[in-house]
N, C-alpha and C positions, 0 to 999 in steps of 0.2 A: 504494500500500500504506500504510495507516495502521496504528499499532500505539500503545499506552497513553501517557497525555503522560508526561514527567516534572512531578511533585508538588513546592513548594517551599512552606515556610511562612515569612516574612516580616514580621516585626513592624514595623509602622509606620504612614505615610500610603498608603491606594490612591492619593491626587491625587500623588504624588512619583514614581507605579511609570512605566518606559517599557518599555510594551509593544505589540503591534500592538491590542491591546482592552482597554479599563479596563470593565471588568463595574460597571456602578448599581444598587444593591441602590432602584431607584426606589417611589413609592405611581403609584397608578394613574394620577390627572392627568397624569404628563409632565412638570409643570411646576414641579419643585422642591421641599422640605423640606428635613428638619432630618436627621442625621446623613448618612451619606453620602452620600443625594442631594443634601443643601444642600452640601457640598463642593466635588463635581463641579460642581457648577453654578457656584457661585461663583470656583473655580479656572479652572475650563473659559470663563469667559467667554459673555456673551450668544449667541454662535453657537449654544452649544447646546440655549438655551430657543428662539431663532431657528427652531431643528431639529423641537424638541417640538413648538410650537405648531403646524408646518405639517403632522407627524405629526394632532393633534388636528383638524383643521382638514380632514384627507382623511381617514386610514383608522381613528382613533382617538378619533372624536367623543365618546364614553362613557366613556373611557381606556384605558389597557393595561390589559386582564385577567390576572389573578393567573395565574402560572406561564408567561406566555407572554414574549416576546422581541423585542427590534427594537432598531435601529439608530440613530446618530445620528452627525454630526462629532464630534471633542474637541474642537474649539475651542483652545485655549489649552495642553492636558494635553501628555503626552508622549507619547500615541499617534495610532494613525491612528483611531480609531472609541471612539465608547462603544457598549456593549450596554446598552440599561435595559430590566431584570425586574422586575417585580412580585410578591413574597413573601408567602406568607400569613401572614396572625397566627395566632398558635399560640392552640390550642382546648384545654380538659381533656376537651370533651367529644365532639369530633367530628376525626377523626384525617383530618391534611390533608399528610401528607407525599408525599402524590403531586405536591402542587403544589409543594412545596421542590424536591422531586426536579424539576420540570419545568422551575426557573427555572435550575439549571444545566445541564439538558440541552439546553434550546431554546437557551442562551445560547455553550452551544457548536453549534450547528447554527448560531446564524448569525453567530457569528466563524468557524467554517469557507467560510462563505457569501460572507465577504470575503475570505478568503485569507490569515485570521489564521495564526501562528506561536504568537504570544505573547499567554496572557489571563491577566488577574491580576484577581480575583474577592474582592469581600470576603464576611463571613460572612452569607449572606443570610436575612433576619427575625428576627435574633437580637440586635436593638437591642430599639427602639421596639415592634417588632411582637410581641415577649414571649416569642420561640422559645428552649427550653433549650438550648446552650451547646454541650452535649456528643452531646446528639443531631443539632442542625444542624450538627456538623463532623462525627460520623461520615456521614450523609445526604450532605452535600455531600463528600467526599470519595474514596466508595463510589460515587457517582454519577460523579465524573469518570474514574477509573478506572476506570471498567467503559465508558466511552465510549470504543468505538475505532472509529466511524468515522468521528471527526475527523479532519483532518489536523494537527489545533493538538497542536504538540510540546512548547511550556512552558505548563504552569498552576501560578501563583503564587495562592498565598492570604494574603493582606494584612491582617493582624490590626492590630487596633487598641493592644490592651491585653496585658498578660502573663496575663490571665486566659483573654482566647479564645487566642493562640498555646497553651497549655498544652492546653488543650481539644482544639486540632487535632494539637498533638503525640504527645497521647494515642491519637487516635482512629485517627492515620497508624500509629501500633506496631502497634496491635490489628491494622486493615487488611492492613499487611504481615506482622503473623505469620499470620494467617488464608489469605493467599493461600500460604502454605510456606516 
């Protein structure tokens, strides 16, 4: 029987969280950048570019497509697994939140896949990728909560800054006055 995780907001480092999955807001290569992914990476130690490449090398030749999911060691982190998703860059002109939506839902499909408990996820596309703020926390949080066929009981979301906590605290009231 699975039933809704519990929701936690978290300001801080994702590379500090110990959970059974550290979710990598990853770009398609696999193989590393700059804000989050370049964290993980770097925290996480060479096992997990070790991981990517061998990911690239068999089923990922072209890289991970945008919205989809997979697995790798932590390496170094404080869990058992990374999840790296690939997020879309936000469009004014062509509306892509199916694929926000798909990078935390495939991401919970395959931390349940491992026998995750515990995922801590940061805000995914809402760096670099240019996604606003307030839409990608209600998105991703609307999304996780309506996931119940997970068995994963804790999702933590791992802010950066006092600006996206604020984002997601806002977005978690609406959500919970919405559901009654």
């Amino acid at each position: 029987m699975t039933t809704q995780p519990a929701l936690t907001l978290v300001r801080g480092d994702l590379t500090e969280q110990h959970a059974d999955v550290l979710v990598n807001a990853a770009n398609s290569s696999l193989l590393g950048g700059g804000g989050v992914d370049g964290a993980i990476h770097r925290k996480g130690g060479p096992a997990i570019l070790d991981a990517c490449r061998d990911l690239r090398a068999s089923r990922y030749g072209k890289g991970l497509p945008t919205g989809q999911a997979v697995a790798t060691t932590a390496g170094r982190l404080h869990a058992g697994h990374v999840v790296h998703t690939v997020g879309p860059v936000w469009s004014r002109e062509e509306d892509r939140s199916a694929l926000l939506v798909s990078c935390y839902r495939e991401s919970l499909v395959v931390a349940a896949g491992l026998g995750a408990r515990s995922v801590a996820f940061p805000a995914i596309s809402t760096g670099i990728y240019g996604w606003p703020m307030d839409d990608g926390a209600r998105l991703a949080l609307r999304t996780v909560r309506e996931e119940t066929r997970s068995p994963v009981t804790d999702v933590r979301f791992v802010l950066f800054d006092a600006d996206a906590y604020a984002a997601f605290e806002r977005a978690l009231a609406e959500l919970d006055r919405s559901a009654g």
